[in-house]
C-alpha positions in Angstrom: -19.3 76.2 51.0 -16.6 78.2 53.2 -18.4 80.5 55.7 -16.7 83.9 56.1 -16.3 85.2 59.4 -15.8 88.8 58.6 -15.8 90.9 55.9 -12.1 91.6 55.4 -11.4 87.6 55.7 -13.8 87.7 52.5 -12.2 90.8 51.4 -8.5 88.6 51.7 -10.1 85.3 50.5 -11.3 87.3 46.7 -7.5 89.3 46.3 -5.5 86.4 47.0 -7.4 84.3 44.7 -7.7 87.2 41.9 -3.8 88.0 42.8 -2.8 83.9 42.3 -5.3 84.0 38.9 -2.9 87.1 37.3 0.0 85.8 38.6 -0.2 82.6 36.7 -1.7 84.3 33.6 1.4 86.3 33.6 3.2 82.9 34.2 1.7 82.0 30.8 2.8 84.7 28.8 6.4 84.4 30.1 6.3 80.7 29.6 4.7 81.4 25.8 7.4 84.3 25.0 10.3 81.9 26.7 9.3 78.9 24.1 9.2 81.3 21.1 5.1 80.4 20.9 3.4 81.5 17.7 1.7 84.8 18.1 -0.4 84.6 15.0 -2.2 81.4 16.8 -5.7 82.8 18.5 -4.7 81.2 21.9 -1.4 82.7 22.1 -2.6 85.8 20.5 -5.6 86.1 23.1 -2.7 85.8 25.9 -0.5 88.5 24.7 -3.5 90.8 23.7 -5.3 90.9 27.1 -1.9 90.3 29.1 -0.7 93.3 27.4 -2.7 95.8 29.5 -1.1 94.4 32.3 2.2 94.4 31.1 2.3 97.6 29.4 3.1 99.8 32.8 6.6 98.0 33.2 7.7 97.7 29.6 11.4 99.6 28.9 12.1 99.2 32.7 14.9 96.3 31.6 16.1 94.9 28.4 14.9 91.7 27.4 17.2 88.7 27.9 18.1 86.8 24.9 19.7 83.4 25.3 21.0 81.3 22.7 18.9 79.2 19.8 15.9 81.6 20.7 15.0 81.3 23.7 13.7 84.8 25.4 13.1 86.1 28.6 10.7 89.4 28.7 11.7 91.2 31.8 8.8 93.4 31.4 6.8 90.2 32.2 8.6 89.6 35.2 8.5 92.6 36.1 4.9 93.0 36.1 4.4 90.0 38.3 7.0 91.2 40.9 5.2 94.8 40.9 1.6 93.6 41.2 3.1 91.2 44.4 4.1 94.2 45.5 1.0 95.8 45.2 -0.8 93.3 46.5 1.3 92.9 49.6 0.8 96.7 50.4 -2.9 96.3 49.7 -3.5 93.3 52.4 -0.9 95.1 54.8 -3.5 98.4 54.8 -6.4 96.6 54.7 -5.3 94.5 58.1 -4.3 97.9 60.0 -8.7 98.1 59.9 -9.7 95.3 60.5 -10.7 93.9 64.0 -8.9 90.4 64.6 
């Protein structure tokens, strides 16, 4: 078991890991909605209905991309995982102007 040796490095240890978890759930729905996955299956429809809150904020920013034979990119998508890095980033930077390292 890791041993902490302050609060904020337990503090930075739990958002990276929940931070790294979104990221690649919102890796999965790009991946899905890039291979043209079948929305009426219940795994892919479990992906898009909870990754939908957390793509909803940064839908209509961009058009999505269509290439040809089907294949789509949802920039909404990537731009959801490029905002919440953002986020994220601003979060750690705040939280290391208090701590005491």
């Amino acid at each position: 078991m890791r041993i902490f040796s302050t609060v904020y490095e337990m503090i930075f240890y739990v958002i990276k890991r929940l931070f790294f978890l979104l990221e690649f759930f919102l890796f999965i729905r790009l991946t899905l909605k890039f291979l043209g996955a079948n929305p009426k299956t219940p795994a892919v429809e479990l992906i898009y209905q909870y990754s939908d809150i957390l793509v909803s904020p940064f839908n209509f920013i961009f058009p999505n991309i269509y290439w040809p034979r089907g294949y789509l990119i949802e920039t909404a998508t990537i731009s959801a995982m490029i905002g919440y890095a953002i986020a994220v980033f601003v979060i750690v930077k705040l939280l290391r102007l208090f701590s005491t390292d």
